[in-house]
C-alpha positions in Angstrom: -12.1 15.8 -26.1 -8.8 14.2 -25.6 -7.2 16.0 -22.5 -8.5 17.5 -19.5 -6.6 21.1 -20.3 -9.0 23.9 -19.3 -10.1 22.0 -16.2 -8.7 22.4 -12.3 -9.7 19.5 -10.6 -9.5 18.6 -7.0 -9.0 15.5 -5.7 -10.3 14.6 -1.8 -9.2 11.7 0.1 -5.4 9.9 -1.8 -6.4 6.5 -0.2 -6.3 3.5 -3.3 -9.1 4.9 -5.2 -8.7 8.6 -4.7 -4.7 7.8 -5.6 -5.5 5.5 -8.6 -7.8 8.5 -9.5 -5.8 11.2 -9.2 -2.4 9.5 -11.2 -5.0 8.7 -13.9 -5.9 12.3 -14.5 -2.7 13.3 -14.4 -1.8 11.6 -17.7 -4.5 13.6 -19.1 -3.0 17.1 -18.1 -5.1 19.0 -16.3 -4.6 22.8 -15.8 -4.4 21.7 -12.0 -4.5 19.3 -10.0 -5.1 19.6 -6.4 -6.0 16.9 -3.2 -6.8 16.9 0.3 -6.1 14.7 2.4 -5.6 14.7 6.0 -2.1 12.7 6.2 0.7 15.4 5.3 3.1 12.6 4.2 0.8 11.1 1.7 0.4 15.0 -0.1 4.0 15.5 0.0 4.6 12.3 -1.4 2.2 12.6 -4.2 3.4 16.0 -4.9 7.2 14.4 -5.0 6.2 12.1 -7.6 4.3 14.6 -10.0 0.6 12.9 -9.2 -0.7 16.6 -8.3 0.5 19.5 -8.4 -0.3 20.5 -5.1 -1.7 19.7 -1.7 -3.6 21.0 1.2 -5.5 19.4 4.3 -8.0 21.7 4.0 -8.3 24.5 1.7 -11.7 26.5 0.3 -9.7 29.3 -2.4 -8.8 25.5 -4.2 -12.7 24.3 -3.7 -13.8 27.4 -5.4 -11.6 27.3 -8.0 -12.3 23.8 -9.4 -14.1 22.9 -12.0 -14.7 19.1 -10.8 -14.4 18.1 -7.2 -13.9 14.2 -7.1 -14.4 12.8 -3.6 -13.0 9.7 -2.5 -14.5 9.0 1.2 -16.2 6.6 3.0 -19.9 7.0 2.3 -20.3 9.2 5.5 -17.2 11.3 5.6 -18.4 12.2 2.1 -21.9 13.4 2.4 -20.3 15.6 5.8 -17.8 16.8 3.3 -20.1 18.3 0.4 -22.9 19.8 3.0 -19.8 21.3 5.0 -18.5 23.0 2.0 -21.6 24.2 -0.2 -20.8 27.3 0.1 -17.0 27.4 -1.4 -17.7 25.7 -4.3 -17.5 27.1 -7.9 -20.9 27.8 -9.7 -21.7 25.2 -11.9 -18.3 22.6 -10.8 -19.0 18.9 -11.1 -19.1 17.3 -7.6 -18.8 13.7 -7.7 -18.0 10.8 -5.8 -16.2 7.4 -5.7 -18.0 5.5 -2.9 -19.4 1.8 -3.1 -23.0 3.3 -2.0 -25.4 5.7 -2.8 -28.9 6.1 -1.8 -27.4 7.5 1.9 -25.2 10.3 0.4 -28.1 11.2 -2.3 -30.3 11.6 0.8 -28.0 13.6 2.9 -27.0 15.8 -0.4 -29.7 15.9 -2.2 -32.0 17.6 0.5 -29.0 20.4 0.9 -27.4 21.0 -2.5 -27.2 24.3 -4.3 -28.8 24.6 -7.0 -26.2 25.9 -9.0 -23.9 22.8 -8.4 -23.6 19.9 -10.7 -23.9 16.6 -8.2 -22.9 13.2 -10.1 -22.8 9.9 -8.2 -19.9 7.6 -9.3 -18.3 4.3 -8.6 -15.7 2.6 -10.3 -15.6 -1.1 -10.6 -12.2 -1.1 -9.5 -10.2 -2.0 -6.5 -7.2 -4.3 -4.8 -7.2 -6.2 -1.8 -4.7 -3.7 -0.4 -5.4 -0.3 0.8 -3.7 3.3 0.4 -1.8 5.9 -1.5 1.4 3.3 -1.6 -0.7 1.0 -4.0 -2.5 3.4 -5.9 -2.3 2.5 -9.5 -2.9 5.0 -12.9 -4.2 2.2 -14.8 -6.4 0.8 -12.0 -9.8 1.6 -13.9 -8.5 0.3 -17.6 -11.2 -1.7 -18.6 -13.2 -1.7 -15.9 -17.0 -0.5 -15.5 -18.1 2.5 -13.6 -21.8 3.5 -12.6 -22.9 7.0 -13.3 -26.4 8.0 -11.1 -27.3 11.5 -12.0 -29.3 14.1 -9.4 -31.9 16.4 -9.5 -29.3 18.8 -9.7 -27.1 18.3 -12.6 -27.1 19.2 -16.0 -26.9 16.7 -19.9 -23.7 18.7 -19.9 -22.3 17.7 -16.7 -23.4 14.2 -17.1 -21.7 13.2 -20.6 -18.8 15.4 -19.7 -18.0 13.2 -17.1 -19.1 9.8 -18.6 -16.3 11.3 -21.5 -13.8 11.8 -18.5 -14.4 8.3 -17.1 -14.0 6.5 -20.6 -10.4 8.8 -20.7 -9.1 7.0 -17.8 -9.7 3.4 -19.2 -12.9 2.2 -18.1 -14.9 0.3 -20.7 -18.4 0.6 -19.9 -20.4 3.1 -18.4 -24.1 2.1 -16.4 -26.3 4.6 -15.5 -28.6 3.8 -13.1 -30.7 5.2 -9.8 -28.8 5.7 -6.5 -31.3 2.9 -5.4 -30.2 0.6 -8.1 -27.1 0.9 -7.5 -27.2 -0.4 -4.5 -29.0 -3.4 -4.9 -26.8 -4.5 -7.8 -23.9 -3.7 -5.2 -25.6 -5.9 -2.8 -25.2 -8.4 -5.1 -22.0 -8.3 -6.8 -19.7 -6.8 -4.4 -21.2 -7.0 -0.9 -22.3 -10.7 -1.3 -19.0 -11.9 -2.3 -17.5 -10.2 0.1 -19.4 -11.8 3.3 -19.0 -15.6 1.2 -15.7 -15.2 1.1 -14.8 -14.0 4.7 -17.6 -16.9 5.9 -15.6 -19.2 3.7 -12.3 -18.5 5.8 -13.6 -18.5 9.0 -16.2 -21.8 8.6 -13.9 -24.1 9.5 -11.3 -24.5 11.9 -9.5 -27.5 10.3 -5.9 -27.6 12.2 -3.9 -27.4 9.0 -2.0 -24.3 7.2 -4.0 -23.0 5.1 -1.9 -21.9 2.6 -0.2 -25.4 2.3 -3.3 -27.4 1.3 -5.2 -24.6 -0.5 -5.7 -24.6 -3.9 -7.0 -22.3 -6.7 -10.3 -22.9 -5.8 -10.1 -22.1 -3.0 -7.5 -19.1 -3.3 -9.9 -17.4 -5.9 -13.3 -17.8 -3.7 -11.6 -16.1 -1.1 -9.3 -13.7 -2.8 -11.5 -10.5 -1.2 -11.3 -12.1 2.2 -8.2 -10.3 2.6 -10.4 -7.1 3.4 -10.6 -3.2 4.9 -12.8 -4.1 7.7 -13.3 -0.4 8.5 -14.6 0.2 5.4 -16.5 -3.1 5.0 -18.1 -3.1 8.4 -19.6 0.2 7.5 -20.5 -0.7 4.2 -22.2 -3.8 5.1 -24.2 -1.9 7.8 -25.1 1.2 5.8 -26.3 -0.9 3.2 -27.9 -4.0 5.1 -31.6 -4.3 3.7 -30.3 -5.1 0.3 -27.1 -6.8 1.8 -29.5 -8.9 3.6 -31.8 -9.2 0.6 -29.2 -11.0 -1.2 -28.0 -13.2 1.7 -31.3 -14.2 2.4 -31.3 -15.6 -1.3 -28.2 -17.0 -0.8 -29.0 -18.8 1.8 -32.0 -20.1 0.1 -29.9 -21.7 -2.2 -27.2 -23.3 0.0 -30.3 -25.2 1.5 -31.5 -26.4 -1.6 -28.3 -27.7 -2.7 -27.7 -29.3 0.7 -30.9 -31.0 0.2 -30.3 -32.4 -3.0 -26.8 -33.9 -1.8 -28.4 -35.0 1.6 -31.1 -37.2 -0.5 -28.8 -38.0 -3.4 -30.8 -36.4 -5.9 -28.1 -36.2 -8.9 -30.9 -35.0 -11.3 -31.8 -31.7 -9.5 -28.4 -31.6 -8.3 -26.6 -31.8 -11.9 -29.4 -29.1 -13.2 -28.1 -26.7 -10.6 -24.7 -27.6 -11.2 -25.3 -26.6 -14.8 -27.1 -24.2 -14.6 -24.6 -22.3 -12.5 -22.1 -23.1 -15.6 -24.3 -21.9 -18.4 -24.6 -18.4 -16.2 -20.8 -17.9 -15.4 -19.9 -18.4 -19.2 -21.7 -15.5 -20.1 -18.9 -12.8 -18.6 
């Protein structure tokens, strides 16, 4: 499959991802492509500039008539969205996310799905420090990973059709794993660096600008510092017993480095250092 012609996809929520989404699967000319999203100006100006080919705030007809519903949501906002509409989708459509979490939207949906409906967890490995339609990109995901967690209620079918769409938009690898997987390795890769690097900022009050005796370091550690804190707050929260897993480790480790510099132990000190080199040439 090259193109998605014979498919009419909807689009919920044009905020960075749902945008970048959405101009990405316009290049690979859909039947139709519809979103919702609650801000009139942002429809109207993705409709201006050809992203979709239409938009609505709320509409069911649309819902029934796609083929693959893509819904990009904060976690909560999009369990509430697929329960609330189970009954206007099409038999047999793909429904599918974008959030940075899973195991609470498999338990919400999961316990309420019909059985005739194809639900796919997704999250691309994508993202800016910057939020909303304005910086959406079509070549956001080019190269990037994106996780694929299947549920009791979705067919081989459904799955590799969509693992086929997500390779069309750019991304380079595909991991399949359980909702509860997922967000452990989240934990870990996103949600950690995350809290380092706002911790990093705010650790020090030192009375000099910043940005005049920062330098790439520092700038790179705390690149995602610059962050959503609606999203992140709830993020963090919703997934705290694995966020706080992973801290906990971290933390473990800050103390034994600090004790190796407080008793001058360069041995132990340079085997961590190296360590921690050997492991960060591998990507």
């Amino acid at each position: 499959m090259e193109d998605l012609s014979g498919f009419k996809i909807t689009v919920v929520g044009l905020g960075l991802i749902g945008g970048s989404m959405a101009k990405a699967l316009k290049k690979l000319n859909p039947d139709k492509l519809w979103a919702f999203d609650k801000d009139a100006s942002v429809l109207n100006n993705a409709k201006a500039n050809n992203t979709i080919d239409d938009g609505f705030k709320d509409n069911d007809e649309v819902l029934a008539a796609s083929d693959i519903v893509l819904i990009a949501l904060y976690p909560k906002d999009t369990a509430e969205f697929i329960i609330s509409k189970m009954n206007c989708f099409k038999q047999n459509a793909i429904i599918t996310d974008a959030c940075g979490l899973k195991q609470y939207i498999f338990e919400q949906v999961e316990k309420n799905i019909r059985k005739d409906i194809n639900f796919i967890g997704g999250h691309p490995m994508a993202g800016k420090e910057v939020s909303g339609f304005k910086n959406a990109d079509e070549n956001m995901f080019v190269n990037s990973s994106y996780f694929l967690i299947s549920s009791n209620n979705c067919t081989a079918e459904s799955l590799s059709l969509l693992e086929t769409i997500v390779y069309l938009i750019g991304c380079k690898n595909v991991i399949k794993v359980s909702a509860d997987e997922h967000d452990q390795i989240i934990a870990y890769t996103s949600h950690l660096p995350h809290i380092i690097a706002v911790s990093l900022i705010n650790c020090c009050n030192m009375d000099f600008q910043l940005n005049k005796i920062s330098g790439g370091s520092f700038r790179d550690a705390t690149r995602v510092a610059n962050i959503n804190s609606k999203l992140w707050g709830k993020l963090l929260i919703e997934n705290r017993r694995n966020s706080l897993t992973m801290l906990d480790k971290f933390i473990d480790n800050l103390n034994t480095m600090k004790e190796y510099i407080s008793n001058q132990d360069l041995v132990s000190l340079n085997s961590e250092l190296d360590k921690a080199a050997s492991k960060r040439k591998e990507f």
